[in-house]
The first five atom37 places (N, CA, C, CB, O) and aatype in JSON, in Angstrom:
{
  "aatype": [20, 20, 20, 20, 20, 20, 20, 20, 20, 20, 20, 20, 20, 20, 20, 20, 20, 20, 20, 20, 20, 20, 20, 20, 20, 20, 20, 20, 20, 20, 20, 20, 20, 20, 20, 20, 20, 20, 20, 20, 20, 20, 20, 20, 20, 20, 20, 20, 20, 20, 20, 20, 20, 20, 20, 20, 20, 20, 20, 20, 20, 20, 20, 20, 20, 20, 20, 20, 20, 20, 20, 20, 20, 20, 20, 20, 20, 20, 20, 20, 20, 20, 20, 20, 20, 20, 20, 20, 20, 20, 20, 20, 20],
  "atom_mask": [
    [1, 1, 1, 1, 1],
    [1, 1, 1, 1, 1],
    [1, 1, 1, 1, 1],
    [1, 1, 1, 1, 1],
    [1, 1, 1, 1, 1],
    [1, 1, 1, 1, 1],
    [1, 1, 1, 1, 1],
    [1, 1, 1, 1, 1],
    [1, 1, 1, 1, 1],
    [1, 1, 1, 1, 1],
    [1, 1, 1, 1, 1],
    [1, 1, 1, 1, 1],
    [1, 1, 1, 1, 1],
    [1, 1, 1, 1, 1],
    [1, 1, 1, 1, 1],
    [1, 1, 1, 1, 1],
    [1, 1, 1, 1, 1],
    [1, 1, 1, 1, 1],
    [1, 1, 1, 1, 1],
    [1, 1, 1, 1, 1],
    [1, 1, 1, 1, 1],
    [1, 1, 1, 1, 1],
    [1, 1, 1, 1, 1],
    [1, 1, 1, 1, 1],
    [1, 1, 1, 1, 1],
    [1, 1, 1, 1, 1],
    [1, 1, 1, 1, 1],
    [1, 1, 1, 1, 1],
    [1, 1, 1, 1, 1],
    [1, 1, 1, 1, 1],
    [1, 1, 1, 1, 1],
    [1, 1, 1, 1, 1],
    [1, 1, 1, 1, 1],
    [1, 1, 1, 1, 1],
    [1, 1, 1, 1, 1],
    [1, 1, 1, 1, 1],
    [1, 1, 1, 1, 1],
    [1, 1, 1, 1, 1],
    [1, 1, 1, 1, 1],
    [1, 1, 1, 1, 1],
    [1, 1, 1, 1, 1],
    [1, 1, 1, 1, 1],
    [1, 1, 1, 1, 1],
    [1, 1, 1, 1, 1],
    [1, 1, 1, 1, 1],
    [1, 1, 1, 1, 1],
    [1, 1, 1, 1, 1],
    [1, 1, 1, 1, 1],
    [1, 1, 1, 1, 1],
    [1, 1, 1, 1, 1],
    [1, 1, 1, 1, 1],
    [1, 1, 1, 1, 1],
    [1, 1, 1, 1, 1],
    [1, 1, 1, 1, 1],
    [1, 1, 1, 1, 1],
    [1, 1, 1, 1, 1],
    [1, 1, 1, 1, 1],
    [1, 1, 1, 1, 1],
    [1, 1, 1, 1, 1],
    [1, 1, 1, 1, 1],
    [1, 1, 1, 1, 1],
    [1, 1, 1, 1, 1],
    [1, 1, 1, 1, 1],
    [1, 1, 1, 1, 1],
    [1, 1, 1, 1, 1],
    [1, 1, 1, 1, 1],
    [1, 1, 1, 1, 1],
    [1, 1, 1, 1, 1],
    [1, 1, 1, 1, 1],
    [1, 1, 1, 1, 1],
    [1, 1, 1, 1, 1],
    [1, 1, 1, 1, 1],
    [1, 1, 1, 1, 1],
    [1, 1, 1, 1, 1],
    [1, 1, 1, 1, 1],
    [1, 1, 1, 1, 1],
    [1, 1, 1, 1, 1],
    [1, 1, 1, 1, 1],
    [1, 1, 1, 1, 1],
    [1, 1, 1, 1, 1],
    [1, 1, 1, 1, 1],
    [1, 1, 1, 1, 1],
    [1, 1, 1, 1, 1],
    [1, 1, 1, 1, 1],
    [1, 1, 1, 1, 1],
    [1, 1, 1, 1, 1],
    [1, 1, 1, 1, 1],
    [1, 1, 1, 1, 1],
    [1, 1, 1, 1, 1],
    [1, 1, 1, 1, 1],
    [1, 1, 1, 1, 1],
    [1, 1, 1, 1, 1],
    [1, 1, 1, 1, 1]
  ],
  "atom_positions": [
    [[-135.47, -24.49, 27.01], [-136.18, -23.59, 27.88], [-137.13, -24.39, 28.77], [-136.94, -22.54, 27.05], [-137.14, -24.31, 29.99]],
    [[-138.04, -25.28, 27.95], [-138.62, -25.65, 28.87], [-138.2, -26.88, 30.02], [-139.6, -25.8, 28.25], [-138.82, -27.29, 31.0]],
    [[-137.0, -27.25, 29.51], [-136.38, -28.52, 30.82], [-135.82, -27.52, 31.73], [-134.89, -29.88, 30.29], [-135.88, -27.91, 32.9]],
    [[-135.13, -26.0, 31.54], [-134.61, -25.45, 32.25], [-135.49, -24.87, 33.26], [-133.92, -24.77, 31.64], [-135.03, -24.26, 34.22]],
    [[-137.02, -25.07, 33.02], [-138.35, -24.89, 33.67], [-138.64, -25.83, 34.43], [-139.38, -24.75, 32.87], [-139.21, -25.55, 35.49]],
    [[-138.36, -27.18, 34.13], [-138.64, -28.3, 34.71], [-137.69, -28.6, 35.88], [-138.66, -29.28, 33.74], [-137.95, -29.05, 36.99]],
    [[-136.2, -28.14, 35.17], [-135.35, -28.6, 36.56], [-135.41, -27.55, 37.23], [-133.8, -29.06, 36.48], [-134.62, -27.65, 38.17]],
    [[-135.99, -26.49, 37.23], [-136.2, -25.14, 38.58], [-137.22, -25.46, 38.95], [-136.31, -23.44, 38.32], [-137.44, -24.83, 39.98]],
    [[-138.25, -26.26, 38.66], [-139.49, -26.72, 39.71], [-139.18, -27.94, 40.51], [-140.91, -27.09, 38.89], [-139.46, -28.08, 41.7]],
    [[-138.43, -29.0, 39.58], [-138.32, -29.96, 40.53], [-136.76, -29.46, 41.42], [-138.32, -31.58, 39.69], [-136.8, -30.06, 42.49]],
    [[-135.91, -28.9, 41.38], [-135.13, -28.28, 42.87], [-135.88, -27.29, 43.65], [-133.7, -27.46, 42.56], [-135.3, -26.87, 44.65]],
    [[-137.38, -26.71, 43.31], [-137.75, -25.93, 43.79], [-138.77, -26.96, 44.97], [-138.22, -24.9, 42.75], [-139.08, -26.46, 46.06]],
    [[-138.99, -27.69, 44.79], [-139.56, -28.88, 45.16], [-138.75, -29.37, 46.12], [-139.75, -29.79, 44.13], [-138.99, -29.39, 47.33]],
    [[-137.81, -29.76, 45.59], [-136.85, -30.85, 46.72], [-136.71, -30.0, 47.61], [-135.25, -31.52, 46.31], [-136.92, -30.19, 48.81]],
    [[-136.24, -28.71, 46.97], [-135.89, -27.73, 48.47], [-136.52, -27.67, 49.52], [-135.89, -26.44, 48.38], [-136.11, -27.79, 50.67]],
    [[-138.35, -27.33, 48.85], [-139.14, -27.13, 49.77], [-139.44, -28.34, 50.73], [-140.18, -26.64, 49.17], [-139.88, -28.25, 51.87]],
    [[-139.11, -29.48, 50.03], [-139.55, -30.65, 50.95], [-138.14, -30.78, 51.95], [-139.95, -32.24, 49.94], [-138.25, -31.4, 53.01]],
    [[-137.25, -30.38, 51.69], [-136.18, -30.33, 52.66], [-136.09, -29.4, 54.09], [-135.14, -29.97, 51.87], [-135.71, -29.56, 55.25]],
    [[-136.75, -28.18, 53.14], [-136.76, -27.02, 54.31], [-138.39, -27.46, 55.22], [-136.79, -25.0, 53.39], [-138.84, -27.01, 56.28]],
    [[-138.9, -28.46, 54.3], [-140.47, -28.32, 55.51], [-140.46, -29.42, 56.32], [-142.22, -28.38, 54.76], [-141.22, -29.58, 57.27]],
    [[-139.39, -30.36, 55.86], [-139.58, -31.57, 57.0], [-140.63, -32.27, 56.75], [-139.77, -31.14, 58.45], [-140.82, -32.28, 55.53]],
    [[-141.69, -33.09, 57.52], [-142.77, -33.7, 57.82], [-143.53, -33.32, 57.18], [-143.13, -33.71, 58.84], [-144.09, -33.92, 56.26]],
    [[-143.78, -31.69, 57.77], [-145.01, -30.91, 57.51], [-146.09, -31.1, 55.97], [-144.39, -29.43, 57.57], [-146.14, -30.12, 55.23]],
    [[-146.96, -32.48, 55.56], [-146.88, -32.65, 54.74], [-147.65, -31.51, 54.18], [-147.03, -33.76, 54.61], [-147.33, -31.17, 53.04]],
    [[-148.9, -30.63, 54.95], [-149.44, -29.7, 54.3], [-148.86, -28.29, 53.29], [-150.03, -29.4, 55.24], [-149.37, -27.73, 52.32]],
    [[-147.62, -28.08, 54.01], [-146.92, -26.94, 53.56], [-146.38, -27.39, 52.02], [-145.68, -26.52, 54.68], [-146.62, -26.86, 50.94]],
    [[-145.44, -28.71, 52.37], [-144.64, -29.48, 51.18], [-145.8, -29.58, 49.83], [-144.08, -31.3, 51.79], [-145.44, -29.41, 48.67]],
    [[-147.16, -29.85, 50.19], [-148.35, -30.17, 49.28], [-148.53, -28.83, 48.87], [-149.71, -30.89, 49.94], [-148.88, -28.75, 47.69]],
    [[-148.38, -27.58, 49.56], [-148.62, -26.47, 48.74], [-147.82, -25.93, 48.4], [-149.23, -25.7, 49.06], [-148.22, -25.03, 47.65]],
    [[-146.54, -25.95, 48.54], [-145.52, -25.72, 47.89], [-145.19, -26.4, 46.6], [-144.68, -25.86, 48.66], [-144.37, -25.95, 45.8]],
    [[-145.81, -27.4, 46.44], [-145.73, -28.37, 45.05], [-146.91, -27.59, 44.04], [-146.24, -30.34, 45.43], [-146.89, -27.21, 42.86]],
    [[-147.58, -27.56, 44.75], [-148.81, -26.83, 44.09], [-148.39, -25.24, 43.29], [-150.0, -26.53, 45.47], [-148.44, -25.05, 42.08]],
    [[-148.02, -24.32, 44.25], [-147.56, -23.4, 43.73], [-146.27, -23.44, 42.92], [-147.54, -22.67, 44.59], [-145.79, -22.35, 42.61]],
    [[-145.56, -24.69, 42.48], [-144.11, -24.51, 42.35], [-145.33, -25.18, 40.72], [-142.41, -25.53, 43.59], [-145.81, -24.47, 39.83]],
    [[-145.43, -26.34, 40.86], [-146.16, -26.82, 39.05], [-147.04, -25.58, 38.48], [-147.56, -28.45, 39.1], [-147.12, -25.44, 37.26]],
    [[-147.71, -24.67, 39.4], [-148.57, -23.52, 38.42], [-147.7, -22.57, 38.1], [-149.84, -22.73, 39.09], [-147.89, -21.97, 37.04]],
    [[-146.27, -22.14, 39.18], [-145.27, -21.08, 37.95], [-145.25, -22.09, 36.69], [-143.22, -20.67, 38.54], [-145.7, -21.81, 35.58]],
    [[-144.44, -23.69, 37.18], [-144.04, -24.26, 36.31], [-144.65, -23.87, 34.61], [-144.25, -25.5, 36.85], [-144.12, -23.49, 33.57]],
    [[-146.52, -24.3, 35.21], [-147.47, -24.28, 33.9], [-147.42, -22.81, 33.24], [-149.14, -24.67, 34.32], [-147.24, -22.65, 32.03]],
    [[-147.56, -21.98, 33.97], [-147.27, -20.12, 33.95], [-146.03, -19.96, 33.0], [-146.75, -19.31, 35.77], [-146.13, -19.23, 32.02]],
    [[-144.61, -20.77, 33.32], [-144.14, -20.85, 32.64], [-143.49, -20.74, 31.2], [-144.35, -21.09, 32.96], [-143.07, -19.89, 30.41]],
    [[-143.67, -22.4, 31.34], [-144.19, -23.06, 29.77], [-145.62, -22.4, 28.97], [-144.64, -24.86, 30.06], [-145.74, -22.49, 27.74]],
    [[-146.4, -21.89, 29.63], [-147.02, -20.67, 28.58], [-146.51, -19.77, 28.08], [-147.83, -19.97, 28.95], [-146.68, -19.49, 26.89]],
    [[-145.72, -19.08, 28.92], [-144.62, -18.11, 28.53], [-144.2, -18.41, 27.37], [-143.49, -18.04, 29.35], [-144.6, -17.93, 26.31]],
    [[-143.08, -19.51, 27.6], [-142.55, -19.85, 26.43], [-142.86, -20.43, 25.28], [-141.91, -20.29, 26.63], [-142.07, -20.57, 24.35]],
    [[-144.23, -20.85, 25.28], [-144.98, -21.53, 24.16], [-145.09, -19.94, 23.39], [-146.68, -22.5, 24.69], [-144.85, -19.7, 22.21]],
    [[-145.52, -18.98, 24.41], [-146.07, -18.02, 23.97], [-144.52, -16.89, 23.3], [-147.13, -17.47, 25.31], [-144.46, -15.69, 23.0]],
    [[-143.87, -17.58, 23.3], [-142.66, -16.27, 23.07], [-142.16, -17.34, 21.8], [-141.13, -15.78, 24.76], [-141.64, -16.83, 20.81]],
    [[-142.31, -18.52, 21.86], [-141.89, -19.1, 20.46], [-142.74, -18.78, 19.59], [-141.76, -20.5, 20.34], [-142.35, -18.42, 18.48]],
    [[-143.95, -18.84, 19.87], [-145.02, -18.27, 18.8], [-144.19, -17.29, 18.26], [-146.52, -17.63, 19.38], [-143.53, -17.27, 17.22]],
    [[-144.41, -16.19, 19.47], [-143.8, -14.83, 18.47], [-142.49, -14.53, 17.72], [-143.75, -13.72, 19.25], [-142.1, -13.53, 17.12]],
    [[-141.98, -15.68, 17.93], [-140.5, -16.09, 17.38], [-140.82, -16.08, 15.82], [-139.86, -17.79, 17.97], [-140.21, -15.36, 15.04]],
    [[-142.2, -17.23, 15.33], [-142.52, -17.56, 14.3], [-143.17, -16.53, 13.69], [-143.1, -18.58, 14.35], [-142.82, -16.32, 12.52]],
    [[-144.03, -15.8, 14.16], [-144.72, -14.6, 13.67], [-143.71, -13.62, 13.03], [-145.5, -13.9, 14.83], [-143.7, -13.31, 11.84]],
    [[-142.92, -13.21, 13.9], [-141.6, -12.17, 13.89], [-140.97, -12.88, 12.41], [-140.28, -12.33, 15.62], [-140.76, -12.28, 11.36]],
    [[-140.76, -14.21, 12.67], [-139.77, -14.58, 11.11], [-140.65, -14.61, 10.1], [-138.93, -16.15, 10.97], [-140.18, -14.61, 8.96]],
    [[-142.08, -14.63, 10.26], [-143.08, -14.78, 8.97], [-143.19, -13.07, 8.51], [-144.92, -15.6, 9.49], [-143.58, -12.79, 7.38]],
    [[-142.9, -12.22, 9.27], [-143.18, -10.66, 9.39], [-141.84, -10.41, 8.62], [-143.33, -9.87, 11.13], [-142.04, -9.58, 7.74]],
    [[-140.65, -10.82, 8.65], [-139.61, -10.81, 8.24], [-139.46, -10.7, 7.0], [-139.11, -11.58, 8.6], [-139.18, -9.76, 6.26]],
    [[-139.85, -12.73, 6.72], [-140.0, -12.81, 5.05], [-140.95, -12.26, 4.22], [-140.16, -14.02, 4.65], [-140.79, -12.2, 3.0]],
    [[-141.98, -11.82, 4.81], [-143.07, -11.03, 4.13], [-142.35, -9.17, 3.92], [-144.73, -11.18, 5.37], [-142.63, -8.47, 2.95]],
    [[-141.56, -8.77, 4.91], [-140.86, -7.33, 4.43], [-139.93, -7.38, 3.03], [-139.76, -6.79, 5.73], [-140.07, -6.65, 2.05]],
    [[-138.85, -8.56, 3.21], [-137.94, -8.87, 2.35], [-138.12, -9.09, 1.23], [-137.41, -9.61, 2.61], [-137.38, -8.8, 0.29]],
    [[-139.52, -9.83, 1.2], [-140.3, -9.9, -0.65], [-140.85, -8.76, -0.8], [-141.67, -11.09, -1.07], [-140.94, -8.57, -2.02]],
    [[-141.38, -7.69, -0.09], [-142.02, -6.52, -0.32], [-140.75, -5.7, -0.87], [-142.79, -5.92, 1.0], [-140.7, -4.99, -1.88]],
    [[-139.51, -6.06, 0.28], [-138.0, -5.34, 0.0], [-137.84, -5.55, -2.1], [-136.33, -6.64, 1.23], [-137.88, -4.82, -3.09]],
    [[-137.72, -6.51, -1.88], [-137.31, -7.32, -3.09], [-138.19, -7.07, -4.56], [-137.48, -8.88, -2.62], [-137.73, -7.3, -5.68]],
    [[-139.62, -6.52, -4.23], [-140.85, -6.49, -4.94], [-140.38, -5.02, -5.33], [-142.4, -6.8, -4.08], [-140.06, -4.72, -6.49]],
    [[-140.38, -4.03, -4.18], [-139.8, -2.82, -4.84], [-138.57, -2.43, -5.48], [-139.84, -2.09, -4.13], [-138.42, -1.51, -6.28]],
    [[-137.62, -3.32, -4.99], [-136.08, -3.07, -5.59], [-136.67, -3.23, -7.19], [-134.61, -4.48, -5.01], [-136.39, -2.33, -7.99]],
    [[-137.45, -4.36, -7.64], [-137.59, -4.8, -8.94], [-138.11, -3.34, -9.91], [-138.74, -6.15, -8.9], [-137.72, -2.89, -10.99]],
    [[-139.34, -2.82, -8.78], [-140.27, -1.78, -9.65], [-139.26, -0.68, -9.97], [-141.7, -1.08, -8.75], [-139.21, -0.14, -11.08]],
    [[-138.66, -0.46, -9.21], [-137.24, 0.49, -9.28], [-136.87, 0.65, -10.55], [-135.95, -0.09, -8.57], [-136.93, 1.55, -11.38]],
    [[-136.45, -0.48, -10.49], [-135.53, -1.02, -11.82], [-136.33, -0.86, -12.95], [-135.05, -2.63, -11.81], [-135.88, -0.28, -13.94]],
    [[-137.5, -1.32, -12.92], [-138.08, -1.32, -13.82], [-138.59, 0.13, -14.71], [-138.88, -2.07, -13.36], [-138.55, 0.41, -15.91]],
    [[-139.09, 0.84, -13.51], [-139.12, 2.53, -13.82], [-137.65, 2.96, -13.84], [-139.99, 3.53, -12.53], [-137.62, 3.83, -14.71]],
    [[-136.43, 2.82, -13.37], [-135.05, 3.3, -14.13], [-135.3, 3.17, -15.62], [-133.65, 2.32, -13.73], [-135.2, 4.16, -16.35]],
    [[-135.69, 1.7, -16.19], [-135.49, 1.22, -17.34], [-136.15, 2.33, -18.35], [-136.05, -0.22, -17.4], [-135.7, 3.07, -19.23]],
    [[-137.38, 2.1, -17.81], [-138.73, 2.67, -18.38], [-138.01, 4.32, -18.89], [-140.27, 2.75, -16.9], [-137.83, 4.77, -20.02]],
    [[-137.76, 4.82, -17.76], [-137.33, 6.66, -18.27], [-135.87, 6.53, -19.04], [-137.02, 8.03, -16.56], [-135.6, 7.25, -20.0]],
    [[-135.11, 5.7, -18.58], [-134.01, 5.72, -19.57], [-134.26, 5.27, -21.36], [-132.97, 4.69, -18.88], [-133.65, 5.86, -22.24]],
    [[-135.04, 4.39, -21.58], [-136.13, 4.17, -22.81], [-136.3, 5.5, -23.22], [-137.66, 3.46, -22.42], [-135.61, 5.81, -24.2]],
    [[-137.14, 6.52, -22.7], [-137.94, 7.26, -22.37], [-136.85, 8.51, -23.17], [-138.41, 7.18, -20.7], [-136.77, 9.07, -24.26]],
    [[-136.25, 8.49, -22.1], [-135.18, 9.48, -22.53], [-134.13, 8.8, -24.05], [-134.09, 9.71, -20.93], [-133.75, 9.49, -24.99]],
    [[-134.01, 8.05, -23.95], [-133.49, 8.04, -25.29], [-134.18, 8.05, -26.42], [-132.85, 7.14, -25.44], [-133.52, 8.31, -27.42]],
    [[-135.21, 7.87, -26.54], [-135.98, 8.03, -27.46], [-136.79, 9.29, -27.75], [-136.63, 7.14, -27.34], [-137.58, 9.47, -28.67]],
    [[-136.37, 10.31, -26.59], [-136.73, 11.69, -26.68], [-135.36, 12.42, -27.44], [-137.11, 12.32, -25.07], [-135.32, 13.44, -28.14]],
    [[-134.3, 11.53, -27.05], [-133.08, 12.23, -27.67], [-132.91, 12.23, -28.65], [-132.07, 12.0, -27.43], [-132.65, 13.26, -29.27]],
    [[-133.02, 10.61, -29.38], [-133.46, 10.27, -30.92], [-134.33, 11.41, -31.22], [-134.32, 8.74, -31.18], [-133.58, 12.07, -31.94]],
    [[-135.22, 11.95, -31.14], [-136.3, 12.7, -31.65], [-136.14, 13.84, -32.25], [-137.07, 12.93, -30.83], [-136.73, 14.43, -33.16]],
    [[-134.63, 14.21, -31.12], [-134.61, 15.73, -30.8], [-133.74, 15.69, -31.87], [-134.14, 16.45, -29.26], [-133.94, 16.53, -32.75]],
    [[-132.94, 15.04, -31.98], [-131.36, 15.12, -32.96], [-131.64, 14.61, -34.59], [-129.95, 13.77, -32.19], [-130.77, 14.39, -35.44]],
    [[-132.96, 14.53, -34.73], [-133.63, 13.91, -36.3], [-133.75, 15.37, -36.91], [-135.5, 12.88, -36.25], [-134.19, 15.53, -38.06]]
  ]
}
């Protein structure tokens, strides 16, 4: 992502120095505005990998919660099936 940032500023660059000729003032602000998308950018994407990492930490934190309740489940199945058999024992004495 971010070289694919780098090579659209620097053709954004060459272009401009192609289409301005001489003119060194224009070419100087065209460089100018072409490196602050550039930097604009690469914030972007610093900023969208972040949330890449957040998103997968949000992930594994559901999946153990997933995983935490599948267990309690089980565990209360266990618990009333106990429960119930030992009410059945009771009943049939």
């Amino acid at each position: 992502m971010k070289k694919l940032i780098g090579a659209l500023g620097i053709l954004t660059m060459a272009g401009l120095m192609a289409a301005c000729g001489p003119d060194m003032k224009s070419i100087n602000a065209s460089t100018s505005k072409a490196e602050a998308s550039a930097t604009r950018a690469d914030a972007a994407a610093n900023n969208a990998e972040a949330a890449v990492a957040q998103a997968d930490a949000a992930d594994k934190k559901a999946e153990d919660g997933a995983t935490a309740a599948e267990a309690a489940v089980a565990k209360a199945n266990d618990s009333v099936a106990r429960l119930e058999a030992g009410f059945a024992t009771s009943v049939t004495k």
